[in-house]
C-alpha positions in Angstrom: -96.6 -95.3 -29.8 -99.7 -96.2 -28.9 -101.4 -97.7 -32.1 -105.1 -98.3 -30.8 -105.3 -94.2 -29.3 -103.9 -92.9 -32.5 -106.4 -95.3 -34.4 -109.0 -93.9 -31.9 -108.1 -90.1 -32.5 -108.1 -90.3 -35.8 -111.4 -92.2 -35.8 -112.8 -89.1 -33.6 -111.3 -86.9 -36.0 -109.2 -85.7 -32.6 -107.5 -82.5 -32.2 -103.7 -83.3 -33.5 -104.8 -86.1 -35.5 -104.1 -86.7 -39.2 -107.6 -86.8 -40.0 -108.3 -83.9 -37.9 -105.6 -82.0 -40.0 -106.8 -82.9 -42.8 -110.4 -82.9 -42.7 -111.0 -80.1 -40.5 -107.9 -77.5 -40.8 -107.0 -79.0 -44.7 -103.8 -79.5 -43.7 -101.6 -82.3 -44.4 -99.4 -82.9 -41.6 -96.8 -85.2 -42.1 -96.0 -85.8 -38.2 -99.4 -86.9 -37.5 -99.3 -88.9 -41.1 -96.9 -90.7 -40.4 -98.0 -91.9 -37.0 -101.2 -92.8 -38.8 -99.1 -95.1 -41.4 -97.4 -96.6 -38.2 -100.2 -97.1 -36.0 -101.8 -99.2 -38.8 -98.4 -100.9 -39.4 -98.6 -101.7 -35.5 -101.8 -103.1 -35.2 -101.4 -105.4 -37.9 -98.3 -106.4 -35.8 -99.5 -106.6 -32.1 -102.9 -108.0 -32.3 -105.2 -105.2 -31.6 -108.8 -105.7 -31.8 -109.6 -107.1 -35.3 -113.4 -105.8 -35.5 -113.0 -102.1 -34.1 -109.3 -101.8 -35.4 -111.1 -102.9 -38.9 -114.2 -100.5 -38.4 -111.5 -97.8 -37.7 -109.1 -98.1 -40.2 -111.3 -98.4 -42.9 -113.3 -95.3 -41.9 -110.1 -93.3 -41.6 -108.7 -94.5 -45.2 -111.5 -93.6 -46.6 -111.9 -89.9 -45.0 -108.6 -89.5 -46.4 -109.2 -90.2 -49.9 -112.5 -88.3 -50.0 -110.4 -85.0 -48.7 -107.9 -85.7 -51.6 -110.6 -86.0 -54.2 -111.9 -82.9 -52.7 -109.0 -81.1 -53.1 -108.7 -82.2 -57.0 -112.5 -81.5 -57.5 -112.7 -78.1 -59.2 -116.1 -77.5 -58.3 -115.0 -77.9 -54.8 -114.2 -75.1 -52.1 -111.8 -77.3 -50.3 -108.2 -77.4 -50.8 -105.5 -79.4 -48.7 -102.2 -76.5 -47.6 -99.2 -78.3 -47.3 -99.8 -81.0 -49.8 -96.5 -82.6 -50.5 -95.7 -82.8 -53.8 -95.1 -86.8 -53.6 -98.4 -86.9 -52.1 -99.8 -89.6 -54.2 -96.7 -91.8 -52.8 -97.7 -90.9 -49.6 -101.4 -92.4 -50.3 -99.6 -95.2 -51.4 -97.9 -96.2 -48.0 -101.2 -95.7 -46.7 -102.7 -97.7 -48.8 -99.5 -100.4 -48.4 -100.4 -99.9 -44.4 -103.7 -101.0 -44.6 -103.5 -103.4 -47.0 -100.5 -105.1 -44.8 -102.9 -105.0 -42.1 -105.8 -107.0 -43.4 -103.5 -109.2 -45.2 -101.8 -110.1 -42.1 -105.3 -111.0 -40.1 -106.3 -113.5 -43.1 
C-alpha cells in the first residue's frame, strides 16, 4: 500500500477512491474505506510529508463528514447506498486514524 497515492487520490477525489465513492457515486465502499483508514494509519507511521499529508487528510475527513450530514439532512437530495449500518463506528476509526496521526507528529 502506498499511503501518500491513496492520500493523493482521495485528495483528487480519484476514480476508485473512497472519497470519489462517496462524494461522487454516494456510495460507501468499504474496500476503498478501509485503505483510506490505513493510509492515514501509515503515514502517521512512515514519515510522510507532514504539511501536504496534513493539508490532505484534513480535506478528506472533512469531505466525508459533510456527505454523512448530507445524507441525514432531510432537506437534502443526496443519500449515501450501501451505508453500513455500524457506519457511525466506521466514522469513528476514521476519526481514531486521523487523530493517531497528528498525535503521533506532536
Amino acid at each position: 500500500m502506498n499511503a501518500k497515492q491513496i492520500l493523493e487520490d482521495n485528495f483528487t477525489e480519484k476514480n476508485e477512491s473512497f472519497l470519489y465513492y462517496l462524494h461522487e457515486k454516494a456510495t460507501f465502499n468499504r474496500d476503498a474505506f478501509k485503505k483510506l483508514y490505513e493510509s492515514i494509519r501509515a503515514a502517521a507511521e512512515d514519515g510522510v510529508e507532514i504539511s501536504r499529508t496534513a493539508q490532505q487528510i484534513t480535506h478528506v475527513y472533512g469531505q466525508i463528514l459533510k456527505c454523512f450530514l448530507y445524507h441525514f439532512d432531510k432537506n437534502d437530495k443526496y443519500k449515501i447506498v450501501n451505508i453500513p449500518e455500524n457506519y457511525n463506528k466506521m466514522i469513528e476509526y476514521l476519526e481514531k486514524s486521523v487523530e493517531y496521526y497528528f498525535t503521533t507528529r506532536i
